[in-house]
PyMOL Python script that loads the backbone (N, CA, C, O; Angstrom):
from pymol import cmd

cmd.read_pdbstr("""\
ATOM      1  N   UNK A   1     -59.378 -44.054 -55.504  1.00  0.00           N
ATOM      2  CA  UNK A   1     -59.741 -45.142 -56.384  1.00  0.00           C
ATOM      3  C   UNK A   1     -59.967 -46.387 -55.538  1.00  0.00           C
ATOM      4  O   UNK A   1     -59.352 -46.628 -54.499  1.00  0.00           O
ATOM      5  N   UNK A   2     -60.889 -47.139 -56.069  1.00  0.00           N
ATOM      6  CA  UNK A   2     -61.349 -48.714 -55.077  1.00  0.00           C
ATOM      7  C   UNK A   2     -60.493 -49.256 -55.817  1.00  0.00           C
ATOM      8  O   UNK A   2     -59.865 -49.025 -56.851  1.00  0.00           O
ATOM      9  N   UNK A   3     -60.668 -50.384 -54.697  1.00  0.00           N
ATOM     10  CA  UNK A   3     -59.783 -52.086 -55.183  1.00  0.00           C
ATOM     11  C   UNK A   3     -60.972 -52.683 -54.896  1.00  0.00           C
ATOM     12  O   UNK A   3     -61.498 -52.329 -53.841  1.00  0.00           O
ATOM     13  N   UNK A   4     -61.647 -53.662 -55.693  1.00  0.00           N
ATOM     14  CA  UNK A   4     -62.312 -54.801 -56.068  1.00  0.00           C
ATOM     15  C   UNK A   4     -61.447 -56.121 -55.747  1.00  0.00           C
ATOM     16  O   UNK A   4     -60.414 -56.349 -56.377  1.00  0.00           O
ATOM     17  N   UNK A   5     -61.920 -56.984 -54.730  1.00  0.00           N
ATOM     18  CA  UNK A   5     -61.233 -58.553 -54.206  1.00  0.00           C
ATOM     19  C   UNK A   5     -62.847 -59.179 -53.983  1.00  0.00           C
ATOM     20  O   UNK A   5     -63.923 -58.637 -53.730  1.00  0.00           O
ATOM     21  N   UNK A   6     -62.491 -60.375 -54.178  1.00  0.00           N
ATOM     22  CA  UNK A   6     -63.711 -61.471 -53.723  1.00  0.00           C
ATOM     23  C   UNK A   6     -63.795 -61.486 -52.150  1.00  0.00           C
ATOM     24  O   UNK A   6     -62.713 -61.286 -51.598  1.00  0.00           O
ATOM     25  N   UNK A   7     -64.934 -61.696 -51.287  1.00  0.00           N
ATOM     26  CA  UNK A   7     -64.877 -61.822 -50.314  1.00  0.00           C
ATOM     27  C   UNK A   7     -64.010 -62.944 -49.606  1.00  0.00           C
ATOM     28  O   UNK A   7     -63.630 -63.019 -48.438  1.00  0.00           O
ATOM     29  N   UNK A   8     -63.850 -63.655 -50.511  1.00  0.00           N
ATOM     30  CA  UNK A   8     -62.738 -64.823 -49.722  1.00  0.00           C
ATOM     31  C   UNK A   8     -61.399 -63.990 -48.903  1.00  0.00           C
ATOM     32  O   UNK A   8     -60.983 -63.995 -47.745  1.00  0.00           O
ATOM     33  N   UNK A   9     -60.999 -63.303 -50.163  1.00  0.00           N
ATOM     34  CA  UNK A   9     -59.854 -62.236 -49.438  1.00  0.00           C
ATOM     35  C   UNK A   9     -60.025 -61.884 -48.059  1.00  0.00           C
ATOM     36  O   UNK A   9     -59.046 -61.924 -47.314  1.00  0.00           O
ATOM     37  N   UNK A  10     -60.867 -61.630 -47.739  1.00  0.00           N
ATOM     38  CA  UNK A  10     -60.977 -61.923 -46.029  1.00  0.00           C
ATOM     39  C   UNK A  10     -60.848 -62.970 -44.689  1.00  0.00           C
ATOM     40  O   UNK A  10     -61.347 -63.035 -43.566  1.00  0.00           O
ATOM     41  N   UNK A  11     -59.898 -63.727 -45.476  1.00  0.00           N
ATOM     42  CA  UNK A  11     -59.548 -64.264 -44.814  1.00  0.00           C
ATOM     43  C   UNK A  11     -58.363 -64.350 -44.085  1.00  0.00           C
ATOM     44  O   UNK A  11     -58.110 -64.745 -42.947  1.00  0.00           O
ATOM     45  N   UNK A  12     -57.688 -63.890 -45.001  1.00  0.00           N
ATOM     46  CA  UNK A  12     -56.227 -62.515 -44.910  1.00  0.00           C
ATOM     47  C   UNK A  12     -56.481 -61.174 -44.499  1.00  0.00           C
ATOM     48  O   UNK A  12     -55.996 -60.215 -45.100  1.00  0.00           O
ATOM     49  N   UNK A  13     -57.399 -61.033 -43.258  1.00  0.00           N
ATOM     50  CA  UNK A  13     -57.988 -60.012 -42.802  1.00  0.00           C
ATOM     51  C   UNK A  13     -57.187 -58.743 -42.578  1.00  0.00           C
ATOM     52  O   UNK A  13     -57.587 -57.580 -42.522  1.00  0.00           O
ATOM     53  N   UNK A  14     -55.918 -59.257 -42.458  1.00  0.00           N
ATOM     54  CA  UNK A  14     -54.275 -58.292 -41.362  1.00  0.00           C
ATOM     55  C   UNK A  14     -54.013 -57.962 -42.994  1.00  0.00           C
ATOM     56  O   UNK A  14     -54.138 -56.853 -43.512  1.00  0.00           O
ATOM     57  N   UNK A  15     -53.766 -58.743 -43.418  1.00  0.00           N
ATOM     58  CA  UNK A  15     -53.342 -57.962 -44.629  1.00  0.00           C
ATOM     59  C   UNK A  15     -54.660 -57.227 -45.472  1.00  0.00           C
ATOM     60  O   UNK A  15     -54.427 -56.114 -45.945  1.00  0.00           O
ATOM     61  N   UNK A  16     -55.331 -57.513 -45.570  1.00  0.00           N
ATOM     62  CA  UNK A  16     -56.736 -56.358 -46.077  1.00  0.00           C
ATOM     63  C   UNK A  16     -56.566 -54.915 -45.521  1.00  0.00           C
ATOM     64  O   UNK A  16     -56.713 -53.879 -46.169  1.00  0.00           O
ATOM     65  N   UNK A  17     -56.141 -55.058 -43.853  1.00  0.00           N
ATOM     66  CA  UNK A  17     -56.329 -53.816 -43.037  1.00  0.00           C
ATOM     67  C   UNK A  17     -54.909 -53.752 -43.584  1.00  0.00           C
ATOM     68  O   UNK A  17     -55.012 -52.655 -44.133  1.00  0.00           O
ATOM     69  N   UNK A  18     -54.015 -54.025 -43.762  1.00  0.00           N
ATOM     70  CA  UNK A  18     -52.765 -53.231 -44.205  1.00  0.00           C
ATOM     71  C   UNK A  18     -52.820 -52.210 -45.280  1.00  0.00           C
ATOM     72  O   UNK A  18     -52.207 -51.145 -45.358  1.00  0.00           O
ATOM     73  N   UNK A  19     -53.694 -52.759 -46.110  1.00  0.00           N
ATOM     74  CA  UNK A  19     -54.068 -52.159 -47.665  1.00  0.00           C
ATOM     75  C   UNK A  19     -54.812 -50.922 -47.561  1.00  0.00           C
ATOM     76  O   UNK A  19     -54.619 -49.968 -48.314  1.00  0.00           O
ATOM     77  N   UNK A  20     -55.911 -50.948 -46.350  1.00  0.00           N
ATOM     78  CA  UNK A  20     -56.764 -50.168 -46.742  1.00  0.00           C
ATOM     79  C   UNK A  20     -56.144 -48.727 -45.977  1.00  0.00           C
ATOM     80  O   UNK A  20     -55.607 -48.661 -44.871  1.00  0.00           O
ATOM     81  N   UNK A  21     -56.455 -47.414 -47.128  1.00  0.00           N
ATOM     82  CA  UNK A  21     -55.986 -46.512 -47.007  1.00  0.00           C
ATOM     83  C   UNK A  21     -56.956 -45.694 -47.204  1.00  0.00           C
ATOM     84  O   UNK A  21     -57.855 -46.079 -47.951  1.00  0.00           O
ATOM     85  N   UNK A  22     -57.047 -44.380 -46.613  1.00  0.00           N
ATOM     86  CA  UNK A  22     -57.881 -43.019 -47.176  1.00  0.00           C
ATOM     87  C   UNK A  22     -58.096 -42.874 -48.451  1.00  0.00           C
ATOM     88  O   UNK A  22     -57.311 -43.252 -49.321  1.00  0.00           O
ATOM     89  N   UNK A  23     -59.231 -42.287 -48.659  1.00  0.00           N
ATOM     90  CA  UNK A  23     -60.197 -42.558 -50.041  1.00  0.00           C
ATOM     91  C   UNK A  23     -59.810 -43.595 -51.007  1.00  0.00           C
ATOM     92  O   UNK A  23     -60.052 -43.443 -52.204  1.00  0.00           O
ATOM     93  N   UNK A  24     -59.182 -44.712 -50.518  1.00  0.00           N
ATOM     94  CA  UNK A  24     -58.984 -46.163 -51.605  1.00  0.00           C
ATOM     95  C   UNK A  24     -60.358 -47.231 -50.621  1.00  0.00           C
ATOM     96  O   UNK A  24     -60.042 -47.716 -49.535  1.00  0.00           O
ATOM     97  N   UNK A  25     -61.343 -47.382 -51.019  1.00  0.00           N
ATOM     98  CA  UNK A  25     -62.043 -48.384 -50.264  1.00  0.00           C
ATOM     99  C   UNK A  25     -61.645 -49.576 -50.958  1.00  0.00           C
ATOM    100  O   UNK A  25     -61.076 -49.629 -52.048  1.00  0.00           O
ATOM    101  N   UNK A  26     -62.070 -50.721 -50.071  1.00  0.00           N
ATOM    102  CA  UNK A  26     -62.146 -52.004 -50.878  1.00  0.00           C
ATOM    103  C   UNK A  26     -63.219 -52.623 -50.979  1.00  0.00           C
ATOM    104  O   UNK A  26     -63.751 -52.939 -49.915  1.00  0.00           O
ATOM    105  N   UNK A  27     -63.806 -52.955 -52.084  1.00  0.00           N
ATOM    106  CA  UNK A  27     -64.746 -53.411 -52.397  1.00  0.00           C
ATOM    107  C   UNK A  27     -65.064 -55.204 -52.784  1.00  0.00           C
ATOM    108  O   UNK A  27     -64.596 -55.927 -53.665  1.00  0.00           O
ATOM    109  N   UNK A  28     -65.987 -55.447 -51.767  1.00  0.00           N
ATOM    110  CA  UNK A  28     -65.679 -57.073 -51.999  1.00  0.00           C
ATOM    111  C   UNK A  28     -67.108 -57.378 -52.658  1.00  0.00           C
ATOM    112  O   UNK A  28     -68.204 -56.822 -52.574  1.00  0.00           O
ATOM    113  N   UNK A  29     -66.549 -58.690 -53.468  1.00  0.00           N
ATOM    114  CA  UNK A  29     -67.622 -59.348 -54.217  1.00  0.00           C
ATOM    115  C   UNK A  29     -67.518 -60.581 -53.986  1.00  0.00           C
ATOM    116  O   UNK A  29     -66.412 -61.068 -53.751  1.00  0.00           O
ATOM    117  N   UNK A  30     -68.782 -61.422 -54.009  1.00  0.00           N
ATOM    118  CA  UNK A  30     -69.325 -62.635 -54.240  1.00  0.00           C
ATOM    119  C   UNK A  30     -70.011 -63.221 -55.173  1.00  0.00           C
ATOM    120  O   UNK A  30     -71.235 -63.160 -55.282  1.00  0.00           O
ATOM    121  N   UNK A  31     -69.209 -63.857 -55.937  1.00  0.00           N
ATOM    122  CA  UNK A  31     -69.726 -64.568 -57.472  1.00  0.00           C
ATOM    123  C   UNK A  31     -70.387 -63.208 -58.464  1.00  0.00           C
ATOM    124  O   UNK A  31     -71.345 -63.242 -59.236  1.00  0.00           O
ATOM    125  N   UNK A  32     -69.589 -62.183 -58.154  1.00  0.00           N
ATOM    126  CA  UNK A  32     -69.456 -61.546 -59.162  1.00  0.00           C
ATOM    127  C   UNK A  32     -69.846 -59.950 -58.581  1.00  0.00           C
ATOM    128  O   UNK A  32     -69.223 -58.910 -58.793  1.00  0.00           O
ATOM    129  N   UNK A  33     -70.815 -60.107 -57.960  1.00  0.00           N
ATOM    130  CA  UNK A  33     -71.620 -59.206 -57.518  1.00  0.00           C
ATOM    131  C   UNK A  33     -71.866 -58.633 -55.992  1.00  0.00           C
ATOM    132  O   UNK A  33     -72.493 -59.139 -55.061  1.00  0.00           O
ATOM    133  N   UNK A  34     -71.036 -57.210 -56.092  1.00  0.00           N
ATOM    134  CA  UNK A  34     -70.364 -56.614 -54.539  1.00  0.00           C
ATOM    135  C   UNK A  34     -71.721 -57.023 -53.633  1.00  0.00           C
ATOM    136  O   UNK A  34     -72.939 -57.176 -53.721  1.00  0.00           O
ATOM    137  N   UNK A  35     -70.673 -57.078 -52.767  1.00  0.00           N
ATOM    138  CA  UNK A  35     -71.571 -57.436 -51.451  1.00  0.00           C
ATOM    139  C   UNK A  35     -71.326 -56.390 -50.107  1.00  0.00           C
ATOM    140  O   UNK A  35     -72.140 -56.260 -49.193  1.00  0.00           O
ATOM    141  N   UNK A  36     -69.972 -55.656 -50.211  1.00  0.00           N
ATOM    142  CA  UNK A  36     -69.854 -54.677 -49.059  1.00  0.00           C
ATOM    143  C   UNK A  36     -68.213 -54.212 -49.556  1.00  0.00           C
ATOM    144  O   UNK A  36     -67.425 -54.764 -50.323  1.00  0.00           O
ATOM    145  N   UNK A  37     -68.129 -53.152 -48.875  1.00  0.00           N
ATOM    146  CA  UNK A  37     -66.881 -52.186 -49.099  1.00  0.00           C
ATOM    147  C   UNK A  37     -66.570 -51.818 -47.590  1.00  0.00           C
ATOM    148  O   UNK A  37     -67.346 -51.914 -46.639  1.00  0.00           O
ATOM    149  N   UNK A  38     -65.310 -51.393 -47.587  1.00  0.00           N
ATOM    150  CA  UNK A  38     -64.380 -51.681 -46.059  1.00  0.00           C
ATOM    151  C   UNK A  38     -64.202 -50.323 -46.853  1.00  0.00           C
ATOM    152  O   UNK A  38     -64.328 -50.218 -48.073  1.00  0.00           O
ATOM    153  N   UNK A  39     -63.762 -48.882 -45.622  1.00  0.00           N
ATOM    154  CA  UNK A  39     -63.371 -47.932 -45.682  1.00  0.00           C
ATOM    155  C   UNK A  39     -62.705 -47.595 -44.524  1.00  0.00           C
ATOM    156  O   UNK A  39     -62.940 -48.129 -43.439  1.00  0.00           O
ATOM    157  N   UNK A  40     -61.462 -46.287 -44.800  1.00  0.00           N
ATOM    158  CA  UNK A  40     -60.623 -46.237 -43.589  1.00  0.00           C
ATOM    159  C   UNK A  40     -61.768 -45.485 -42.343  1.00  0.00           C
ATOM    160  O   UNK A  40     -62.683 -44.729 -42.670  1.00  0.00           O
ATOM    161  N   UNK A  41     -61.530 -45.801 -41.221  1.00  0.00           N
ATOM    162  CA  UNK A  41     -62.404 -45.624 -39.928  1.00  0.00           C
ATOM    163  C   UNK A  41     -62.220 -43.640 -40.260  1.00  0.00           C
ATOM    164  O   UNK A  41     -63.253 -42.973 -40.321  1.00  0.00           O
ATOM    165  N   UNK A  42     -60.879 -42.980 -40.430  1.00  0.00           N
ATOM    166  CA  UNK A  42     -61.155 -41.773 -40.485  1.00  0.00           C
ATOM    167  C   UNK A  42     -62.195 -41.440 -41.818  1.00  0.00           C
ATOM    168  O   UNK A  42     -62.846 -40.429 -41.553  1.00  0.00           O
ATOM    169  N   UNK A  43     -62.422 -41.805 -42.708  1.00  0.00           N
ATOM    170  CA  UNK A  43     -62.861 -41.464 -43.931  1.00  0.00           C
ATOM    171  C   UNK A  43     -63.989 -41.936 -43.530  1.00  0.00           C
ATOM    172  O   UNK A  43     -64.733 -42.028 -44.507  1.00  0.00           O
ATOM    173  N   UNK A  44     -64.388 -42.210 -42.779  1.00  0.00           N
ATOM    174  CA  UNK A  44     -65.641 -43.432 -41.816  1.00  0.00           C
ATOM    175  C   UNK A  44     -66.608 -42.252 -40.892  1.00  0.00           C
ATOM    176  O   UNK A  44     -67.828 -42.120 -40.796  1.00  0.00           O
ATOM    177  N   UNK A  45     -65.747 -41.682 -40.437  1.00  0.00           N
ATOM    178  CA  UNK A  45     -66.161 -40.638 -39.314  1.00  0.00           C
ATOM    179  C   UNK A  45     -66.347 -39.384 -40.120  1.00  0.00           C
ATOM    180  O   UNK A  45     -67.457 -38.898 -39.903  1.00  0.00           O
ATOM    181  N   UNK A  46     -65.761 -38.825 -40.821  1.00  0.00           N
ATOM    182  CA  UNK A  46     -65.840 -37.727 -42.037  1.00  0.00           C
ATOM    183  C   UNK A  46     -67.059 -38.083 -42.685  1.00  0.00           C
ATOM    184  O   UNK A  46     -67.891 -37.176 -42.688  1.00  0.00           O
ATOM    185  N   UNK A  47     -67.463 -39.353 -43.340  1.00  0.00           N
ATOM    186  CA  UNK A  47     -68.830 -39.399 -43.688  1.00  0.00           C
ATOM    187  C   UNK A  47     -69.949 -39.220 -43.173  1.00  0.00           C
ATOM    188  O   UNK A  47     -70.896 -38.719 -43.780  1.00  0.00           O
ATOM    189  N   UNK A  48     -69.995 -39.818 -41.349  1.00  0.00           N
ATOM    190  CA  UNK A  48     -71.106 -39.687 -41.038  1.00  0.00           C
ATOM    191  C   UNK A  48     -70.958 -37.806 -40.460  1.00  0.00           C
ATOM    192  O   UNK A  48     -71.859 -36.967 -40.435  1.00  0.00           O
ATOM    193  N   UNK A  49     -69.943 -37.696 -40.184  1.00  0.00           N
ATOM    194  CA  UNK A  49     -70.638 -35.887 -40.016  1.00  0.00           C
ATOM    195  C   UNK A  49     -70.944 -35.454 -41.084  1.00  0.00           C
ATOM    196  O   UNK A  49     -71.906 -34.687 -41.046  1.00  0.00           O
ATOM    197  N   UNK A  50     -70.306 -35.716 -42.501  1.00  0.00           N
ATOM    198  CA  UNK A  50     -71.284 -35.270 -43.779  1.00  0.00           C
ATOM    199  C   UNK A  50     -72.641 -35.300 -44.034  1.00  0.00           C
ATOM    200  O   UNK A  50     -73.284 -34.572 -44.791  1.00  0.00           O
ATOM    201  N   UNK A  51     -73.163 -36.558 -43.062  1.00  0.00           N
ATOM    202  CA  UNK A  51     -74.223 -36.745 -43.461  1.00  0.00           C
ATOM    203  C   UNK A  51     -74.787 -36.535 -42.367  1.00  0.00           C
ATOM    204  O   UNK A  51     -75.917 -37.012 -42.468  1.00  0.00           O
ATOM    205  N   UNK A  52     -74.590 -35.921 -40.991  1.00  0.00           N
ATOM    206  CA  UNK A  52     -74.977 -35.647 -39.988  1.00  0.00           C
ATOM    207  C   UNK A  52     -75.122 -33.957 -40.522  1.00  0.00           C
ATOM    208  O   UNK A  52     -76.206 -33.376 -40.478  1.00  0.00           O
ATOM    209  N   UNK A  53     -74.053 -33.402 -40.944  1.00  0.00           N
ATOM    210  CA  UNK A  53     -74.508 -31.796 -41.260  1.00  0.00           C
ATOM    211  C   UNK A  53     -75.839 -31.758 -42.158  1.00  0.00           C
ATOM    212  O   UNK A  53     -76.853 -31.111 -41.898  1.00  0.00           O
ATOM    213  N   UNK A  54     -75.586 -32.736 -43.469  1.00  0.00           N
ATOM    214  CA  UNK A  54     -76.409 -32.578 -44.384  1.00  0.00           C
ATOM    215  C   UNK A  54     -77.964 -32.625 -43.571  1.00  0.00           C
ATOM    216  O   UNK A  54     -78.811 -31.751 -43.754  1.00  0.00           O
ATOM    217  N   UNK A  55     -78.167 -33.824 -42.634  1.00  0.00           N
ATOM    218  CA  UNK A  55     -79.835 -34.046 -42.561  1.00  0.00           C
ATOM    219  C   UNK A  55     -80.209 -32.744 -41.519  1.00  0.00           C
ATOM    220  O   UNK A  55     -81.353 -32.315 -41.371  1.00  0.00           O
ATOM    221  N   UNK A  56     -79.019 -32.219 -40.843  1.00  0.00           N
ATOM    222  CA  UNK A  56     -78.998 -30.686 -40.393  1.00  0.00           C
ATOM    223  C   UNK A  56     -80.294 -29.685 -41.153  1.00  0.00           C
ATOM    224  O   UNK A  56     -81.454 -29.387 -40.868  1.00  0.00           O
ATOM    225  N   UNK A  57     -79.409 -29.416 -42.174  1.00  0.00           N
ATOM    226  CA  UNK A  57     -79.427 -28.427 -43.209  1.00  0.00           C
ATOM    227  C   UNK A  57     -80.197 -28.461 -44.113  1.00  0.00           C
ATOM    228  O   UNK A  57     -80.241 -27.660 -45.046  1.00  0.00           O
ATOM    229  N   UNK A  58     -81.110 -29.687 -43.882  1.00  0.00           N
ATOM    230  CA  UNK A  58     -82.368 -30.258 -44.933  1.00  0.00           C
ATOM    231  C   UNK A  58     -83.279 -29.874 -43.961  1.00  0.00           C
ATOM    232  O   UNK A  58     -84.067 -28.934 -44.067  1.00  0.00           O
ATOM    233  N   UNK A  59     -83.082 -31.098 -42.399  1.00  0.00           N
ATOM    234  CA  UNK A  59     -83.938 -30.147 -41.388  1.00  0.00           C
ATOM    235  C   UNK A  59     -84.506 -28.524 -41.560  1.00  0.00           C
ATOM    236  O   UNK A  59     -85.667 -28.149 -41.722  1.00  0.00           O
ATOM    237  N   UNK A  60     -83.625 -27.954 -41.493  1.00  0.00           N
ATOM    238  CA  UNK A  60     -83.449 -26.669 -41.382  1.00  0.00           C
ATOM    239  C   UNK A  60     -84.267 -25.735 -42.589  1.00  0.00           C
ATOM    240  O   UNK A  60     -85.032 -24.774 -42.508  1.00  0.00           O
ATOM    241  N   UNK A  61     -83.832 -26.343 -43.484  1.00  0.00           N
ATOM    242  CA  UNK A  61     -84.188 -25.956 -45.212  1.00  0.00           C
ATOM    243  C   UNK A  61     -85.882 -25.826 -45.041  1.00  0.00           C
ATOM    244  O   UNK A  61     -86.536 -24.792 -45.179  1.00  0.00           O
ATOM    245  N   UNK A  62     -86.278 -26.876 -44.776  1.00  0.00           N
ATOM    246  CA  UNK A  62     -87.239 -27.507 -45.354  1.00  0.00           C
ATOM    247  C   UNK A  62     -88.661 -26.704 -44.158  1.00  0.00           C
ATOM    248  O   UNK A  62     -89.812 -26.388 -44.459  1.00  0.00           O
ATOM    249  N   UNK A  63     -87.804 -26.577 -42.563  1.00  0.00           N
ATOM    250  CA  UNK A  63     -88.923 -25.875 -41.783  1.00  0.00           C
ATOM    251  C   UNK A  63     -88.683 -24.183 -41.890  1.00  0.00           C
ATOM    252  O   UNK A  63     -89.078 -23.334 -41.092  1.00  0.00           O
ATOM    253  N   UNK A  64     -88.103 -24.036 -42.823  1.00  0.00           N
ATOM    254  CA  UNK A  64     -87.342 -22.373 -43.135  1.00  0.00           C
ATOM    255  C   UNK A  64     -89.223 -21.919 -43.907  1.00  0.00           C
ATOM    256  O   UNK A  64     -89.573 -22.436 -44.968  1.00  0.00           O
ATOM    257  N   UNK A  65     -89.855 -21.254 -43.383  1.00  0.00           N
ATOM    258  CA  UNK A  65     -91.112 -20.675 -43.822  1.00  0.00           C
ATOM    259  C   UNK A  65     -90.509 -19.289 -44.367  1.00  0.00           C
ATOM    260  O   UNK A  65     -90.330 -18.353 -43.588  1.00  0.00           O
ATOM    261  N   UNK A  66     -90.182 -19.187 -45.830  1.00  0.00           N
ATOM    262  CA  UNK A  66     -90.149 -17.750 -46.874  1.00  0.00           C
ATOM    263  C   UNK A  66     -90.718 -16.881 -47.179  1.00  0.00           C
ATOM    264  O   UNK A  66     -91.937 -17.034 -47.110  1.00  0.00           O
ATOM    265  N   UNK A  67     -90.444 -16.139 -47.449  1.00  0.00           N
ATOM    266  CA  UNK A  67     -91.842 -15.067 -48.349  1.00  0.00           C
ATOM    267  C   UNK A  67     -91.090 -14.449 -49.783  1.00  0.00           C
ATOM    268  O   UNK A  67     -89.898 -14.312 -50.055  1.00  0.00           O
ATOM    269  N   UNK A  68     -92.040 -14.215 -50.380  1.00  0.00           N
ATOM    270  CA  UNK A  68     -91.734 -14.202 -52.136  1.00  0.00           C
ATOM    271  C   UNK A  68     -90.490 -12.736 -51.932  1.00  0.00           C
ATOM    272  O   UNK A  68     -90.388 -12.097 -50.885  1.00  0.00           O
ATOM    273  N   UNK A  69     -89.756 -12.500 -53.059  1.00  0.00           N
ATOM    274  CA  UNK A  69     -88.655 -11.557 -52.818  1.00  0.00           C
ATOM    275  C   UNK A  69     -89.188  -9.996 -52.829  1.00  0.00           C
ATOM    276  O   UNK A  69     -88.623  -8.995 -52.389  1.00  0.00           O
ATOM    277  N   UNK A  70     -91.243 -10.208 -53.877  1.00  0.00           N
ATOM    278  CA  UNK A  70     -91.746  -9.037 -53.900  1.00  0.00           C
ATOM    279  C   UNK A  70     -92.007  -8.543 -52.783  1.00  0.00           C
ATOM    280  O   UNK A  70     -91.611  -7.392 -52.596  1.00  0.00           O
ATOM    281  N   UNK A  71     -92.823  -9.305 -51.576  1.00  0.00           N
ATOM    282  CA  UNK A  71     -93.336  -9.267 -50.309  1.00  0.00           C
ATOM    283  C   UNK A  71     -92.340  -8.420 -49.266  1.00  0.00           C
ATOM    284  O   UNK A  71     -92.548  -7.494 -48.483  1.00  0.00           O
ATOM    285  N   UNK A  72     -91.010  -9.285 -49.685  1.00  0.00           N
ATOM    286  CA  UNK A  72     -89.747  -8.708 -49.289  1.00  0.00           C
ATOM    287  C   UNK A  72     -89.340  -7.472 -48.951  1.00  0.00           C
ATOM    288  O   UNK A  72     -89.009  -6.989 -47.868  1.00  0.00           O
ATOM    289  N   UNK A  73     -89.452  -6.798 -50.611  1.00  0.00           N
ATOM    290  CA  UNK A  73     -88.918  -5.253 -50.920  1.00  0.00           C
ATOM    291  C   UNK A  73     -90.390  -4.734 -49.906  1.00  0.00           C
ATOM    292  O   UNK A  73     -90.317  -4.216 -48.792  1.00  0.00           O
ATOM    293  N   UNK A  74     -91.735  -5.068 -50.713  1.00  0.00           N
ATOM    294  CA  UNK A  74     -92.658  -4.396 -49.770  1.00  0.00           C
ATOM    295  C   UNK A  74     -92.392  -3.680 -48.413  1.00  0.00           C
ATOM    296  O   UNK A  74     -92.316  -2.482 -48.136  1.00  0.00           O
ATOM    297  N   UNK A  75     -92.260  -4.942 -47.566  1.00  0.00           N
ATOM    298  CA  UNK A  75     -91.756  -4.659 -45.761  1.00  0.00           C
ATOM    299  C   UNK A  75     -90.785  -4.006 -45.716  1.00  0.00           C
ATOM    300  O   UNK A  75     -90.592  -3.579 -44.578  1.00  0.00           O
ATOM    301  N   UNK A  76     -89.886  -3.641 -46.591  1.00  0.00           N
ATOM    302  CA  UNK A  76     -88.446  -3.390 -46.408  1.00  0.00           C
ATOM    303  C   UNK A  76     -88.261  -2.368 -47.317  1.00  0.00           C
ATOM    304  O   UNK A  76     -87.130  -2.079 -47.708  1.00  0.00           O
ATOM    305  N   UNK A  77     -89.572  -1.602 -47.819  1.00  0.00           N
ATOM    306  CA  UNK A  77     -89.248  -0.048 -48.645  1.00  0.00           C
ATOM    307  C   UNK A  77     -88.689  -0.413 -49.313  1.00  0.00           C
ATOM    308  O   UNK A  77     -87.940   0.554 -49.449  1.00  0.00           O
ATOM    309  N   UNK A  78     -88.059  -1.678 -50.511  1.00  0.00           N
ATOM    310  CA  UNK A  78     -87.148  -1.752 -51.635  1.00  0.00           C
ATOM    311  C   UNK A  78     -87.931  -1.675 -52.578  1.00  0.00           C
ATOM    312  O   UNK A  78     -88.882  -2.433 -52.768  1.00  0.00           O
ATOM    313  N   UNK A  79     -87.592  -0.716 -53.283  1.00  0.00           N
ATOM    314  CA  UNK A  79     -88.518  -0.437 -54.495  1.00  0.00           C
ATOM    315  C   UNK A  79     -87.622  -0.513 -55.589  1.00  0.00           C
ATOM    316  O   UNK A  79     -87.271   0.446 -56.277  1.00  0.00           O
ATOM    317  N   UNK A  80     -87.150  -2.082 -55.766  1.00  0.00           N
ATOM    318  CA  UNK A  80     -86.147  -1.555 -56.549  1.00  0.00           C
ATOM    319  C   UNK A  80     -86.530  -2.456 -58.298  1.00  0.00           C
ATOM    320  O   UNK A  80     -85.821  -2.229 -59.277  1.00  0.00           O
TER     321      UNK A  80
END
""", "prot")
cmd.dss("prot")
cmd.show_as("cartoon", "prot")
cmd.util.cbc("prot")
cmd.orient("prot")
């Protein structure tokens, strides 16, 4: 779950980093409307390999050249 503080709260920076914990981000706003979120550095590093596997696996997906499942059985005697 987030915590929502105004960006002023940063000014109490030591205590911000005291607060912030694994999957609790904090989310700061200015006159109402977020402006940036602080997350723990491990939950930090876990994201970008998430998103380092993911553009992987899209890579991958996307230059993957298929053939229909009929074509398939064809080459492969499945007559099923």
């Amino acid at each position: 779950m987030s915590e929502v503080k105004p960006l002023s709260s940063l000014r109490n920076y030591t205590k911000i980093f005291n607060e912030l914990k694994p999957g609790h981000p904090i989310i700061f706003t200015k006159n109402g409307n977020e402006v940036g979120t602080l997350i723990d550095s491990k939950e930090w590093n876990k994201l970008q390999s998430e998103m380092r596997l993911i553009k992987e696996l899209t890579r991958e997906d996307n230059s993957f050249d298929g053939i229909s499942l009929k074509e398939f059985r064809k080459n492969h005697n499945h007559n099923v």
